[in-house]
C-alpha positions in Angstrom: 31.3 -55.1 25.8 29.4 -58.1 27.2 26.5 -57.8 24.6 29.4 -57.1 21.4 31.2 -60.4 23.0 28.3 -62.9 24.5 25.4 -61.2 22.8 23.7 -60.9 26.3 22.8 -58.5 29.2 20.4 -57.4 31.9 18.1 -54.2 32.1 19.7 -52.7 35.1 18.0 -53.8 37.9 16.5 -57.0 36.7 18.0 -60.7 37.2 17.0 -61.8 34.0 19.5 -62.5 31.5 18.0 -61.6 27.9 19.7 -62.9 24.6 20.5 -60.4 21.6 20.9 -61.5 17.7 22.3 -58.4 16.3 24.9 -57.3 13.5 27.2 -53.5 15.1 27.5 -51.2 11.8 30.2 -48.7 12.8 31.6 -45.7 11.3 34.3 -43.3 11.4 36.2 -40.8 9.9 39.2 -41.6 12.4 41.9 -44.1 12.4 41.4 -46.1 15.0 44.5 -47.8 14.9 45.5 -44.8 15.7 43.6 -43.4 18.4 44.1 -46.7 20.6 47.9 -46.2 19.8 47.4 -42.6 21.3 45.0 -44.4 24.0 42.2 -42.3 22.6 40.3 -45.4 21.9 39.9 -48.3 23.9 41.8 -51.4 22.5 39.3 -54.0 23.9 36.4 -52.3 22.0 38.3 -51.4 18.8 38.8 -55.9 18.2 35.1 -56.5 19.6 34.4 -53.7 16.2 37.3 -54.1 13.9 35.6 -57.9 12.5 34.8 -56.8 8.8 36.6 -53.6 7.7 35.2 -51.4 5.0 37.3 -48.6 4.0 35.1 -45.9 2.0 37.4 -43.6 0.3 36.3 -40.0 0.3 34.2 -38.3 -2.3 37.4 -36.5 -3.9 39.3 -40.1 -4.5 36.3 -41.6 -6.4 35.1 -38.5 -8.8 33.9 -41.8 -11.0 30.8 -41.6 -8.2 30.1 -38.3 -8.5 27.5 -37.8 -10.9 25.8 -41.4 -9.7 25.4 -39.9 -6.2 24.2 -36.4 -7.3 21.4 -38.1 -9.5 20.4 -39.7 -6.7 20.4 -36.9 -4.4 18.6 -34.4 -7.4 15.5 -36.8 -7.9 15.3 -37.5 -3.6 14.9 -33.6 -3.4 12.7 -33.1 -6.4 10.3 -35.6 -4.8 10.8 -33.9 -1.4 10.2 -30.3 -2.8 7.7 -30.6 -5.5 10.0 -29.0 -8.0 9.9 -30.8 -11.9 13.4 -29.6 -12.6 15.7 -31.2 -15.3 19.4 -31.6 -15.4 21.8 -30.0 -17.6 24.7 -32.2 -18.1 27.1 -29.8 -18.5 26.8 -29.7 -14.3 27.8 -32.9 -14.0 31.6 -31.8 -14.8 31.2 -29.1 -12.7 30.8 -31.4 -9.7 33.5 -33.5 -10.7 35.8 -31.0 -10.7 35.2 -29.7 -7.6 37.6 -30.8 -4.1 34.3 -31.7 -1.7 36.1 -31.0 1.7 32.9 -31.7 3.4 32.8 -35.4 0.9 29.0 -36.4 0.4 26.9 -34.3 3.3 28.2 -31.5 1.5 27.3 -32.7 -2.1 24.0 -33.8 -0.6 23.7 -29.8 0.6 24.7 -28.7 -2.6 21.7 -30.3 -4.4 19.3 -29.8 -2.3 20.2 -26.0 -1.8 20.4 -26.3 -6.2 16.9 -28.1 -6.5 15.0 -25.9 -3.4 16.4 -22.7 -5.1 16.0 -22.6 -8.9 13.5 -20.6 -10.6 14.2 -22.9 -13.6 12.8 -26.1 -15.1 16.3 -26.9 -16.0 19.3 -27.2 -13.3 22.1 -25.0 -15.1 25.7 -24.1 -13.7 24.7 -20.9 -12.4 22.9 -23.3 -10.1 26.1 -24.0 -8.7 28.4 -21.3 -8.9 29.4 -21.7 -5.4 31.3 -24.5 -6.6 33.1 -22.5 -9.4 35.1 -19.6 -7.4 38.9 -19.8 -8.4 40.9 -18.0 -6.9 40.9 -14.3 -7.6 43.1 -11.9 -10.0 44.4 -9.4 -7.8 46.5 -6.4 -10.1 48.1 -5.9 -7.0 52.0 -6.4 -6.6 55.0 -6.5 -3.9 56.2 -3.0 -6.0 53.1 -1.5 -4.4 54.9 -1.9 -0.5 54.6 1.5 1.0 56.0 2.8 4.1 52.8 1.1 6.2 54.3 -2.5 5.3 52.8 -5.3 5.4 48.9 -3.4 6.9 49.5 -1.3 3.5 49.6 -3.6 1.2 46.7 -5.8 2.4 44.8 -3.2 2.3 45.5 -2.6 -0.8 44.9 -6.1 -1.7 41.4 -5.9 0.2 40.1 -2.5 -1.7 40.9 -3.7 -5.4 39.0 -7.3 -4.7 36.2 -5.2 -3.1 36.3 -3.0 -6.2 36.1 -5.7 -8.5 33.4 -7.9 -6.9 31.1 -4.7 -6.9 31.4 -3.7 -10.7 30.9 -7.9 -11.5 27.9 -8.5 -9.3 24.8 -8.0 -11.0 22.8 -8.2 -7.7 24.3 -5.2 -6.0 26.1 -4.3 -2.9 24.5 -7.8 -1.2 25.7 -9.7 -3.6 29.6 -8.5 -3.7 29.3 -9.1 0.0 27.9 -12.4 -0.5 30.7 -13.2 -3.1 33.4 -11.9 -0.8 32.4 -14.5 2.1 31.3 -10.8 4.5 28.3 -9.4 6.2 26.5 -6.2 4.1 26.9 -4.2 7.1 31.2 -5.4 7.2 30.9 -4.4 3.2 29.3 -1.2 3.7 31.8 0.3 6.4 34.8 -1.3 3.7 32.9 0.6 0.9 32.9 3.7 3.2 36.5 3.3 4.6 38.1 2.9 1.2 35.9 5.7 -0.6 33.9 3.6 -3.3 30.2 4.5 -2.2 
């Protein structure tokens, strides 16, 4: 607090009083305000920090930046990896559209885990199908209740999405696991419990 208000301190046990010229860059994701409303935050701190406020509005409110920010982040990894990929355009949609819960550590993942792993000189979708799951058809309906309830019909639920993902993936049993968001081994005893090894 003393060095944020006087610019000064002492090493701890000396008796010299040293001078500091420095600029504090903070950042959260928190509301401050907040916090030292709850008392989560101390107030003192908060005014020595709060001097020039910068709000940065998440990735998902400024799709606009999108495709800026993913350029930069592609030719940052092709330097890094040694990979002479090119862009397809047609991506650059594809990342628009997308929600980024995790905001611009997860786009940054994205790329990288894009660039490191295509076996392309071109960066396509497929690159980035991750990004392009909607939510599943499921030819399953409340008609189908049997006298098991509520266990019944999840199961039921569960079998026809496994079905499904294993005729689509062209990769094989890993693969529809993969897809699914379970462990081969979870997939393998669902495969065997529901009969469609």
């Amino acid at each position: 607090m003393r060095v944020l208000q006087e610019q000064e301190f002492e090493r701890v046990g000396g008796e010299v009083t040293l001078r500091v010229d420095t600029r504090i860059i903070a950042a959260t994701n928190r509301n401050l305000q907040e916090e030292v409303r709850k008392g989560n935050f101390r107030e003192d701190l908060y005014y020595r920090l709060h001097v020039i406020p910068i709000h940065l509005p998440s990735l998902r409110e400024r799709t606009e930046d999108i495709s800026l920010i993913a350029e930069f982040f592609i030719v940052r990894f092709r330097k890094e990896l040694g990979k002479r990929v090119e862009v397809d355009p047609a991506i650059y949609g594809i990342l628009e559209n997308y929600h980024w819960p995790g905001n611009v550590r997860e786009l940054e993942n994205v790329i990288e885990r894009a660039v490191a792993l295509s076996r392309d000189s071109r960066l396509t979708a497929a690159d980035f199908a991750i990004l392009q799951k909607g939510p599943r058809e499921i030819d399953v309906n409340l008609a189908d209740l049997d006298e098991r309830g509520l266990d019944g019909y999840l199961e039921k639920i569960e079998k026809t999405l496994i079905e499904k993902e294993k005729k689509k993936a062209k990769g094989g049993r890993s693969e529809a696991a993969r897809q699914l968001g379970v462990k081969t081994s979870a997939f393998y005893y669902k495969l065997e419990k529901y009969g469609l090894l």
